[in-house]
C-alpha positions in Angstrom: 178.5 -70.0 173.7 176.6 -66.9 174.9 175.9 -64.2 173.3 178.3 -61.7 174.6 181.3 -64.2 173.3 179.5 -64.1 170.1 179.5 -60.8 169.6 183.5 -60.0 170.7 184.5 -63.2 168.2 182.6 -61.4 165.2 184.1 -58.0 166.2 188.1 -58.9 166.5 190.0 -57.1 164.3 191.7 -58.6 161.6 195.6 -57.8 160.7 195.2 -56.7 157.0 198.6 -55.0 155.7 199.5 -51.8 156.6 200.0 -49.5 153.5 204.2 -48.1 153.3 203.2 -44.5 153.5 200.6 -42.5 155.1 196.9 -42.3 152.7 198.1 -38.4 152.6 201.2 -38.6 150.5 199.0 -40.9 147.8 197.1 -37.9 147.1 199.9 -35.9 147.4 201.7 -37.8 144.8 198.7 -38.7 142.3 198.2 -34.3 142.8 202.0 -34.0 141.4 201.7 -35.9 138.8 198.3 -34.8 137.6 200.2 -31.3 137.8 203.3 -32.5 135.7 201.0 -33.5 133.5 198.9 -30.3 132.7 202.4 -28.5 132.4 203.5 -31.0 129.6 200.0 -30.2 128.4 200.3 -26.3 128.4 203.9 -26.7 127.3 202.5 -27.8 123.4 200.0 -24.3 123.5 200.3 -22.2 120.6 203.1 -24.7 118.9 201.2 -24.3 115.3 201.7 -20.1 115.9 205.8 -20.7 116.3 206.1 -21.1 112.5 203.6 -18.7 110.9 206.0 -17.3 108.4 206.3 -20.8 107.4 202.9 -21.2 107.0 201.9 -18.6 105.0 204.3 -19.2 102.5 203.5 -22.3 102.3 200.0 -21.4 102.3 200.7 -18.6 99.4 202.9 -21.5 97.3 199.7 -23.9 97.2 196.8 -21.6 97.5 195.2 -22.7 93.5 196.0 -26.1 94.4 194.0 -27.5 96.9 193.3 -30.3 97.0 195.3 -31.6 93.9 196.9 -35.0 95.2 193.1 -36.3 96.0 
């Protein structure tokens, strides 16, 4: 065998599987979800502020008492 045939025998390509869509929309779709996710994320901001009348009185009812059931 010389060395040329050597060389194009080591450099054949090999038929590996082709991925379904393009690398692009893998980004695209890891992006959009990553996105989805911070919106769920902002979506619980300032949840504990909703109720404040709610807190207060509750925070007025026990405000002697802390720590009572410890």
């Amino acid at each position: 065998m010389s060395l040329v045939t050597g060389i194009l025998a080591t450099n054949e390509t090999v038929n590996a599987r082709e991925l379904p869509i393009e690398p692009f929309f893998y980004g695209l779709i890891a992006f959009i979800i990553f996105v989805s996710l911070a919106l769920v994320t902002l979506s619980y901001r300032d949840v504990a502020n909703r109720h404040r009348a709610k807190a207060e009185a509750y925070a007025a009812r026990h405000a002697g008492d802390e720590h009572a059931g410890h």
